[in-house]
C-alpha positions, 0 to 999 in steps of 0.5 A: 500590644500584639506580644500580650496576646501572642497565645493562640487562645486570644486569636480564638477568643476574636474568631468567636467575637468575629462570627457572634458580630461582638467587640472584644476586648482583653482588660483589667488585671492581665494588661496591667499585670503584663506590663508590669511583668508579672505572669497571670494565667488570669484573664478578663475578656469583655465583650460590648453586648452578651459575655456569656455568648462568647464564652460559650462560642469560645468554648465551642471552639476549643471543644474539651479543652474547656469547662464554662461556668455561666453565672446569669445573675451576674451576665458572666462566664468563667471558661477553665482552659487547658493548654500548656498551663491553666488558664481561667478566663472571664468573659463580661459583658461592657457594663454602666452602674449606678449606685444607691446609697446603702449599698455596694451592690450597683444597678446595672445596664448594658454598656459601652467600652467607655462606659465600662472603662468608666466603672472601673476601680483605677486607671492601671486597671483600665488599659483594654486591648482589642481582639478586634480583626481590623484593630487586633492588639490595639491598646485604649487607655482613656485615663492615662493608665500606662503613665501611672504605671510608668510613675507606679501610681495608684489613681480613680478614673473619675472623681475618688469620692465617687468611686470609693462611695459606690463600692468602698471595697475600693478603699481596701483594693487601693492599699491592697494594691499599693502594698502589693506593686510598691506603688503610691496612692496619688494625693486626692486620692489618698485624702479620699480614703480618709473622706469616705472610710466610714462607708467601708461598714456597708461591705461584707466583713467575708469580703474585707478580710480577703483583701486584708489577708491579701495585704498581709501576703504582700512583701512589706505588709506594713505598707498596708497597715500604716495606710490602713491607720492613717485614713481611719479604717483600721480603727473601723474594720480591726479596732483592737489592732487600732488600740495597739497604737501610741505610747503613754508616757509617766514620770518621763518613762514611756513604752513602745508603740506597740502598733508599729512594733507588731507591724515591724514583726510582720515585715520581719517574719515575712521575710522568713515565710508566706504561710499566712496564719504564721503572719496572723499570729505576729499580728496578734501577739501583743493583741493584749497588750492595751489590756495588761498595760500597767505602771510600776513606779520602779520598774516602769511599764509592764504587760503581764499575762499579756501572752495569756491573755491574747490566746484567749482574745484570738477566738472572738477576733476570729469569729468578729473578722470571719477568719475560719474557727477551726485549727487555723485558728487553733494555731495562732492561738497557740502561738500568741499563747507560746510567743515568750517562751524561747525569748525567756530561755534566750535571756538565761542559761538554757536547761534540758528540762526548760528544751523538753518542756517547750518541745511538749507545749509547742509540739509540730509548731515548734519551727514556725514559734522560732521564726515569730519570736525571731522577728519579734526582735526589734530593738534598734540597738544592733548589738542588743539584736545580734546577741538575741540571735546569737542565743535563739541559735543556740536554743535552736541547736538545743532543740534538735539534740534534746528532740533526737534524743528524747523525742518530745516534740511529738509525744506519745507517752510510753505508759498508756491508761490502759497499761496503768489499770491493767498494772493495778486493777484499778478502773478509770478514775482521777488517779490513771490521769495522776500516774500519767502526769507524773510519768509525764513529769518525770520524762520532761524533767530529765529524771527518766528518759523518754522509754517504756522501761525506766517508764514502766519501772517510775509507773511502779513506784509511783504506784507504790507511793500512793498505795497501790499494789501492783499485778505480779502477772503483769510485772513478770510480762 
């Protein structure tokens, strides 16, 4: 494994090891990550006695270079280092845990190489190799890691039920994980899950929604899911996602499984892009769909409002998930809020003033509301697909000529209040705010165009309309 550790950092890092008398090793993450060929500036060095000695002796050596942060608490150290990229490297001490049941925090003592390869999550996280002078480069790997790296195998070193009991954050690292490389979680290990996913409550919800958002940025984040559902965490760590699945079924009419429609969204839109809130809202736009859900014995099943309604769901799922209350979640709101509309202008004639009016409502979201309601398309009648994109690509084309035109999608309304007072004598009321919505109105139904004139000249009239009198000074002006 000597091409692994060819940067000369690692030579360093054994310098300092050699004269402090201490073994150590490169684990976890990097090993693996290498051997999959996958590049990671992130490195975990694990030291059989003080982490946190090494560090700073490592830190010593590449003198500026460096910054050490020391964490006493947890015996461990993380040394920013920069050389031709940067690189952030964590130095630990080898550890044994043992665990108490309400609990995922362990008690932990000072350990041995084994017994460090022993706490570990799974056996490809497992592989270590020495920084030792007279073994330099030598790979351990106790649990047959690089074998279910070969296989593409998600395995616990030890007995699953034990390792998923003590931390169960481990349960959401394994599906991460799977979701992430492609690779499949071994059978005991699978059935693990399911045995112990009630013990994923005992975890922080900060931490569980990080290894969600993680899934969610994989390639075909509907690995994830699907895994979620079938082993009982779904309907414990997000239950109203879980509320998304199963199709009922009267008179012999049945609708769509609504939970694996939106994680098929999710994997179509994350063909299209990595922005993470983007996704969170192909995952929320049918949140309320379990909620509208209605039978109509003519027309079958329906889901009114269900658009409406999940806007307003997405602030409580926010704050349940600890998902940040700020305009991320404004975003997402506004995109569960808007997710029909370019569907209904593809299904009919498209009108400027239907254009305009999704331009104002969308505003700067207008591009990402395109690509969510795109991969909302999932019929499997190819033709029926074809045809939507057939259509969305002209409302796209509509979209920019009228926004070059009319320039909508940022609106700066070309009659202030201000100007309105000023125009009539009037001071701040009910009535500045009629006048604007009408000269608002009158832009967005084509009736005017987007300009200060023929705004000012509608402004005029409107005022006349509701028996205002105008200041000559400021017509003149």
């Amino acid at each position: 494994m000597l091409e692994a550790i060819e940067n000369p950092l690692f030579q360093i890092i054994s310098d300092a090891a050699a004269e402090l008398e201490l073994p150590a090793y490169v684990v976890g993450g990097y090993v693996r990550d290498y051997l999959l060929g996958r590049e990671s500036k992130d490195v975990d060095v694990l030291a059989i006695g003080s982490g946190i000695d090494l560090a700073q002796k490592f830190a010593e050596k590449i003198g500026k270079k460096s910054h050490v942060s020391v964490y006493k608490n947890f015996g461990t150290a993380m040394v920013n280092y920069r050389e031709d990229a940067e690189w952030q490297i964590e130095f630990v001490g080898a550890r044994k845990e043992s665990y108490r049941e309400n609990s995922r925090k362990p008690v932990v003592e000072n350990g041995t190489l084994e017994d460090d390869q022993n706490r570990r999550d799974f056996t490809i996280n497992t592989l270590a190799i020495s920084l030792q002078k007279h073994n330099f480069g030598e790979l351990t790997d106790p649990f047959g890691g690089l074998k279910d790296l070969d296989s593409g195998i998600i395995r616990t070193p030890l007995d699953p039920d034990i390792t998923f009991s003590d931390d169960p954050l481990r349960m959401l690292r394994a599906i991460r994980f799977a979701s992430q490389l492609g690779f499949t979680i071994e059978e005991e290990t699978t059935k693990a899950l399911s045995r112990n996913a009630s013990r994923i409550s005992i975890v922080s919800k900060e931490r569980i929604i990080d290894e969600v958002n993680k899934m969610i940025l994989s390639d075909t984040p509907s690995i994830a899911f699907r895994m979620l559902e079938e082993s009982g965490l779904l309907r414990i760590i997000f239950p109203k996602m879980q509320d998304l699945k199963g199709v009922e079924i009267i008179n012999g009419k049945g609708h769509k499984d609504n939970f694996y429609h939106t994680i098929k969204v999710l994997d179509n839109l994350a063909r299209t892009t990595d922005n993470l809130w983007l996704r969170w809202a192909a995952i929320l736009h049918d949140i309320a769909k379990p909620a509208t859900k209605r039978f109509d014995p003519a027309t079958g099943w329906t889901f009114h409002g269900h658009e409406f309604l999940g806007a307003k769901m997405v602030p409580g799922i926010f704050r349940e998930l600890k998902l940040p209350m700020n305009d991320k979640m404004k975003y997402v709101q506004k995109l569960v809020r808007l997710h029909l509309r370019p569907i209904v202008l593809a299904e009919s004639h498209v009108t400027d003033s239907a254009i305009r009016r999704l331009l104002y409502d969308s505003g700067k979201e207008t591009d990402d509301l395109m690509l969510l309601c795109e991969a909302d398309i999932t019929s499997k009648n190819k033709e029926k697909v074809k045809n939507y994109l057939k259509n969305f690509s002209v409302v796209r084309q509509k979209l920019i000529e009228i926004e070059e035109k009319d320039m909508i999608r940022n609106w700066q309304p070309p009659i202030t209040g201000e100007m309105i007072m000023a125009t009539f004598n009037l001071k701040p009321g009910k009535m500045i705010g009629e006048i604007k919505t009408a000269i608002r109105e009158g832009i967005l139904d084509g009736i005017i165009p987007n300009e200060f004139q023929p705004a000012f000249k509608f402004m005029l009239k409107k005022g006349e309309e509701l028996g205002l009198k105008a200041n000559p000074e400021k017509i003149k002006k």
